[in-house]
MIZA-766415 format. One record per residue: residue in three letters; x, y, z negated of N, C-alpha, C in turn. Coordinates in nm, 3 decimals, always signed. Example, Ala and Ser with C-alpha at 12.3 -4.5 7.8 and 13.67 -1.06 7.14 Angstrom:
// MIZA-766415
REC    r     n_xx     n_yy     n_zz    ca_xx    ca_yy    ca_zz     c_xx     c_yy     c_zz
REC  ala   +1.319   -0.569   -0.780   +1.230   -0.450   -0.780   +1.320   -0.330   -0.780
REC  ser   +1.285   -0.225   -0.708   +1.367   -0.106   -0.714   +1.290   +0.003   -0.787
// end
This chain:
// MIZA-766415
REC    r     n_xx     n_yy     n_zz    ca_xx    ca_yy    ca_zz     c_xx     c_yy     c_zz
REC  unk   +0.083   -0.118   +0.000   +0.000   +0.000   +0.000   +0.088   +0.124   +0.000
REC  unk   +0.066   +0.232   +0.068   +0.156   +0.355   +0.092   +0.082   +0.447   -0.035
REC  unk   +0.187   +0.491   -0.073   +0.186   +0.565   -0.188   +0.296   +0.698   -0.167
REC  unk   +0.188   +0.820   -0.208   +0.251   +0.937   -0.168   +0.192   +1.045   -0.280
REC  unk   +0.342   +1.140   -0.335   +0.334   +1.171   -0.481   +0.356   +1.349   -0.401
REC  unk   +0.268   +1.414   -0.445   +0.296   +1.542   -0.442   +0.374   +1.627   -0.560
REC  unk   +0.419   +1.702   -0.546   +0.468   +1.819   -0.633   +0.501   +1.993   -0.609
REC  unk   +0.536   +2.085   -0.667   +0.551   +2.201   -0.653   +0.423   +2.291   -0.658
REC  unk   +0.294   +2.219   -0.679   +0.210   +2.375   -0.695   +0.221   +2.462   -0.856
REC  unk   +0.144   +2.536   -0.840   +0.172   +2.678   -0.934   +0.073   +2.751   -0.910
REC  unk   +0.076   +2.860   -1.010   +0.039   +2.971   -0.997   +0.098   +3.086   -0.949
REC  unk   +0.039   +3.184   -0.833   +0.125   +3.302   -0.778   +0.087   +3.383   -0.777
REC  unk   +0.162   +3.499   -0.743   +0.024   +3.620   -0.717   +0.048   +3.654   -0.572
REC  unk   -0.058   +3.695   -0.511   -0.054   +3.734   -0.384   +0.031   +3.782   -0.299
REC  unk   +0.102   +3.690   -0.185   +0.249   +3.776   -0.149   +0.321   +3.684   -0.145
REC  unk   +0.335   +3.567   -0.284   +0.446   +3.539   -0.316   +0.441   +3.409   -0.234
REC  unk   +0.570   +3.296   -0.262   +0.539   +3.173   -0.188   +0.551   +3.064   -0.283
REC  unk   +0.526   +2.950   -0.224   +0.552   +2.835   -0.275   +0.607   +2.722   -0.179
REC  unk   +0.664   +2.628   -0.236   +0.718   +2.523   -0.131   +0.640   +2.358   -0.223
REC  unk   +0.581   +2.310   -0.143   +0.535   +2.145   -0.181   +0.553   +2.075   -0.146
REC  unk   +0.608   +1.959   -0.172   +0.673   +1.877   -0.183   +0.617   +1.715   -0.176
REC  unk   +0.623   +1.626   -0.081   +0.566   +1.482   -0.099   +0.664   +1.340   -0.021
REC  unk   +0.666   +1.284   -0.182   +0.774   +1.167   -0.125   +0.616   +1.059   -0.101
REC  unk   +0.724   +0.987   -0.004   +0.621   +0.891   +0.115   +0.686   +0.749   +0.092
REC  unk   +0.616   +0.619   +0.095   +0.675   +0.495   +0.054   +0.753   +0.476   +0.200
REC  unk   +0.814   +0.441   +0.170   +1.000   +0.392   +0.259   +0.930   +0.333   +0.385
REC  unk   +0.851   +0.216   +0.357   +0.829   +0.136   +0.397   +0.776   +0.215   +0.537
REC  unk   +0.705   +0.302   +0.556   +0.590   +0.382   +0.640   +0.641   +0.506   +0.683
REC  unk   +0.712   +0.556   +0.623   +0.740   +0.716   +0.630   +0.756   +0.722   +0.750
REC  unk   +0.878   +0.688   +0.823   +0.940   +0.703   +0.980   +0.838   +0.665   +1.082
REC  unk   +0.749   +0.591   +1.074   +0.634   +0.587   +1.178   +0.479   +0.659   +1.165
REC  unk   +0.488   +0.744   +1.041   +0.339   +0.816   +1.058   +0.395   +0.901   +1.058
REC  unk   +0.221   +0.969   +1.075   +0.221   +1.124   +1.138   +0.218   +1.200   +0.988
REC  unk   +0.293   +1.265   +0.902   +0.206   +1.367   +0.789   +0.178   +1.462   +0.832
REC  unk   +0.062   +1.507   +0.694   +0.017   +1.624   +0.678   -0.047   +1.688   +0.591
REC  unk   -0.036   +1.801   +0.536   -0.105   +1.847   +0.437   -0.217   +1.894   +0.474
REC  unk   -0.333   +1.876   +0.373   -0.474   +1.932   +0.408   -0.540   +2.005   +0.246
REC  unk   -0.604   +2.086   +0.232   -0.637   +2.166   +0.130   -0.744   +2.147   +0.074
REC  unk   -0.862   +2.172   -0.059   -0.960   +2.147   -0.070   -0.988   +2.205   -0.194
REC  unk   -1.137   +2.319   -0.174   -1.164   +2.395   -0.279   -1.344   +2.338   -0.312
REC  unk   -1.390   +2.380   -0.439   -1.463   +2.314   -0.484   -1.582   +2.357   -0.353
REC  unk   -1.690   +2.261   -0.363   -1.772   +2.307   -0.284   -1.758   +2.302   -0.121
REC  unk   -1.653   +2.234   -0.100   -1.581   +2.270   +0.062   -1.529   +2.128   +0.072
REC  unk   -1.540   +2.111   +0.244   -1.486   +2.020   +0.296   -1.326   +1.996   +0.255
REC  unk   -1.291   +1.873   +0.317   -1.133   +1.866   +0.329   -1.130   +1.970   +0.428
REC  unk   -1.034   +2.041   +0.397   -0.959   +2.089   +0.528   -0.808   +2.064   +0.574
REC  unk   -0.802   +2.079   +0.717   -0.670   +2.025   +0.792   -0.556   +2.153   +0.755
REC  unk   -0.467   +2.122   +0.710   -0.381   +2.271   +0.719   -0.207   +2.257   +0.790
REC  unk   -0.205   +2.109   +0.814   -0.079   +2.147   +0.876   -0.013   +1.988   +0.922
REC  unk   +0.047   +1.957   +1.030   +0.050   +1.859   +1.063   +0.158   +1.836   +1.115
REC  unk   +0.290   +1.715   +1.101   +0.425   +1.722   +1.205   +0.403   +1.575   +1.228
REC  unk   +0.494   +1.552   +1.342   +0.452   +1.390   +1.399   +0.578   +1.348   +1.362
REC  unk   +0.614   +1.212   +1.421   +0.743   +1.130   +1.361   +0.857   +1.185   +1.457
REC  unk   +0.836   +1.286   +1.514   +0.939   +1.318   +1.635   +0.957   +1.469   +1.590
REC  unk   +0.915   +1.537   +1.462   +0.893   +1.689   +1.425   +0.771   +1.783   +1.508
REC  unk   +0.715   +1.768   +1.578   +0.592   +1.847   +1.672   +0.507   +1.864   +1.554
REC  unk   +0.476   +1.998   +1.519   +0.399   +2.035   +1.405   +0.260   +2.111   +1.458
REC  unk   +0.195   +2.118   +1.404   +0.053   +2.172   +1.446   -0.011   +2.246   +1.343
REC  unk   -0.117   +2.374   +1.348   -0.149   +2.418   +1.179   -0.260   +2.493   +1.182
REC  unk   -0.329   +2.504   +1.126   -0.467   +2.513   +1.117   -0.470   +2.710   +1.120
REC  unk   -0.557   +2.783   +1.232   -0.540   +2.938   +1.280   -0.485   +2.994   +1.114
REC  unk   -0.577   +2.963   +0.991   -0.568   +3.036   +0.935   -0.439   +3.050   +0.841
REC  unk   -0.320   +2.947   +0.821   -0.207   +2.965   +0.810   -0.118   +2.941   +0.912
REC  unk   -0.096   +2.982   +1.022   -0.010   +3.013   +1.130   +0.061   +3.124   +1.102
REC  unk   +0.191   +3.102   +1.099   +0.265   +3.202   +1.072   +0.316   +3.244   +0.947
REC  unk   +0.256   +3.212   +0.868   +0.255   +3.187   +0.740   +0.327   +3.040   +0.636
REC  unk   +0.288   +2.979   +0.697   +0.296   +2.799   +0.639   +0.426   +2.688   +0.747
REC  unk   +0.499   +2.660   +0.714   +0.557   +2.575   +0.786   +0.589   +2.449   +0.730
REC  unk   +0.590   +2.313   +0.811   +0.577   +2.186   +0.771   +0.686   +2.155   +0.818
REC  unk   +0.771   +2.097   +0.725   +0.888   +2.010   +0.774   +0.884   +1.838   +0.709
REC  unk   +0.969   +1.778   +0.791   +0.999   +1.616   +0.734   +1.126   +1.579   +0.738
REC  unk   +1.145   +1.502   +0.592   +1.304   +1.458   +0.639   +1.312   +1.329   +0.634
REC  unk   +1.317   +1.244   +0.761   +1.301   +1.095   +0.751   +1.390   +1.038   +0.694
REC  unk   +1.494   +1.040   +0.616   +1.606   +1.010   +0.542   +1.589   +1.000   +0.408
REC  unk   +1.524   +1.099   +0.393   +1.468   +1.096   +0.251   +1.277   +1.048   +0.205
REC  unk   +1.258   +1.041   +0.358   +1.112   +1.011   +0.338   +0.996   +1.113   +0.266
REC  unk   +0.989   +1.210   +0.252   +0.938   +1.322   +0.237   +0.910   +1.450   +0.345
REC  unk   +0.797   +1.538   +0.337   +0.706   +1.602   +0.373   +0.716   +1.713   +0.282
REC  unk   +0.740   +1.818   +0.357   +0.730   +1.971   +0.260   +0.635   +2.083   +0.331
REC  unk   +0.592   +2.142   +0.256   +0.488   +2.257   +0.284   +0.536   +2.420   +0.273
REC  unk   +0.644   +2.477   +0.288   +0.670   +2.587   +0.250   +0.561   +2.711   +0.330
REC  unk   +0.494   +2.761   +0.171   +0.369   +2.835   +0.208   +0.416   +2.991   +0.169
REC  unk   +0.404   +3.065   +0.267   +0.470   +3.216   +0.215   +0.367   +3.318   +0.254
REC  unk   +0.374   +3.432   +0.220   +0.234   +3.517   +0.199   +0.165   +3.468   +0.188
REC  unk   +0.096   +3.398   +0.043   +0.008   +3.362   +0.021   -0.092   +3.450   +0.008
REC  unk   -0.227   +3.432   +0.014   -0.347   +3.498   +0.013   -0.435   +3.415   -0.105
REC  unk   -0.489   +3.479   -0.167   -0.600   +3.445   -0.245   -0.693   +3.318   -0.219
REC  unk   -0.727   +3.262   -0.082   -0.774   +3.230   -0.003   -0.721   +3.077   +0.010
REC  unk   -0.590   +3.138   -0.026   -0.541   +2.987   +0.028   -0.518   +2.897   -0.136
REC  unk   -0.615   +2.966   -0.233   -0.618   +2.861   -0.346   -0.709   +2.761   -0.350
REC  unk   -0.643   +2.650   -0.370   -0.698   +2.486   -0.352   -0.611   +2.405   -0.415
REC  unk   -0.642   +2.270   -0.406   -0.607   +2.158   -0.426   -0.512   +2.157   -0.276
REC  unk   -0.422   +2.121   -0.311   -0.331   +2.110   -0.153   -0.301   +1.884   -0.173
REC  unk   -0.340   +1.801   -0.010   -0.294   +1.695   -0.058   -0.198   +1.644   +0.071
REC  unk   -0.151   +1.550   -0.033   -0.062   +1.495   +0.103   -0.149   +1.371   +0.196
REC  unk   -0.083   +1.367   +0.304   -0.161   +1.276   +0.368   -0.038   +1.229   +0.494
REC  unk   -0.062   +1.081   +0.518   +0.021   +1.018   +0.559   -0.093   +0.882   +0.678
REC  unk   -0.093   +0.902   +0.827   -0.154   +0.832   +0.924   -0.043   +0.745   +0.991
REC  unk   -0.097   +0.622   +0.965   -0.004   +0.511   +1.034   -0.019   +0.461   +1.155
REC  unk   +0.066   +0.447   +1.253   +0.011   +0.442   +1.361   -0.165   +0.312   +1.398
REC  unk   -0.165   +0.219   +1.323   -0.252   +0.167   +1.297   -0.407   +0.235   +1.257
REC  unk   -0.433   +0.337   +1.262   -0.533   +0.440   +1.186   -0.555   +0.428   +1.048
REC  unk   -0.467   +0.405   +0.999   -0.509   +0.400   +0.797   -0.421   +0.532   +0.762
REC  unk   -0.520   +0.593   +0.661   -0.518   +0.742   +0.545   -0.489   +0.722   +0.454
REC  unk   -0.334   +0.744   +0.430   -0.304   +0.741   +0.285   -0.314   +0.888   +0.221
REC  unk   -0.370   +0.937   +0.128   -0.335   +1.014   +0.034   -0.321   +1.050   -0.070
REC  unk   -0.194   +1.166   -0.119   -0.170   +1.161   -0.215   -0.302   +1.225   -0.316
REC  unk   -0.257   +1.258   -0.482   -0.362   +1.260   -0.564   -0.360   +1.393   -0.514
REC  unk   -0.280   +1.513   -0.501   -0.299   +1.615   -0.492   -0.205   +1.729   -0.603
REC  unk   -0.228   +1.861   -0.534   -0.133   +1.944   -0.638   -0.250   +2.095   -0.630
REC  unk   -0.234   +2.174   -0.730   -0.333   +2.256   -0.746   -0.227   +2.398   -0.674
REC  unk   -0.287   +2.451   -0.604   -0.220   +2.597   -0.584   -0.320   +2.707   -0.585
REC  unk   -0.289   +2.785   -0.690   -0.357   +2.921   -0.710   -0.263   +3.049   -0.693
REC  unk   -0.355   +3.133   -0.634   -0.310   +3.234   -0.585   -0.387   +3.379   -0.638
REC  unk   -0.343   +3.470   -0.700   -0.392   +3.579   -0.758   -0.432   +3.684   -0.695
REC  unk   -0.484   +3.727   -0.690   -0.492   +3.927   -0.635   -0.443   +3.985   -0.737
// end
């Protein structure tokens, strides 16, 4: 079973950044796709950012430019470095890990709040 551990959320105030962090089981890492997706009470999952096993990243309009997704297949981990944060972008941030087979692993999740 793929097992994937998030870390790095916080509290910020508006402006500032954060970087998150998700180790991915060995076994899987180098052949799925990750990605982080966000989720506030009352609201769907949402998609927020996506890199494939080759680095091709993809990201949802409303953090473009803002948010960048990297992977380091060596270490088997997935990072989120989120900068100008907005108020907006406070949620539950989770990891998520697609095997080429279609199975969803995700992690439990990390809380990121953001202040005005």
């Amino acid at each position: 079973q793929v097992q994937l551990v998030e870390s790095g959320g916080g509290s910020v105030q508006a402006g500032g950044s954060l970087r998150l962090s998700c180790a991915a089981s060995r076994s899987v890492f180098g052949i799925s796709r990750m990605g982080w997706y966000r989720q506030t009470p009352g609201k769907q999952r949402e998609l927020v950012a996506t890199i494939t096993t080759y680095g091709s990243t993809n990201y949802t309009d409303s953090v473009e430019g803002r948010f960048t997704i990297s992977r380091d297949n060596a270490k088997n981990t997935v990072s989120l470095q989120m900068n100008y944060l907005k108020p907006e972008d406070t949620a539950v941030y989770y990891c998520n890990a697609l095997a080429p087979w279609g199975d969803n692993a995700w992690g439990q999740g990390t809380q990121v709040t953001v202040s005005s």
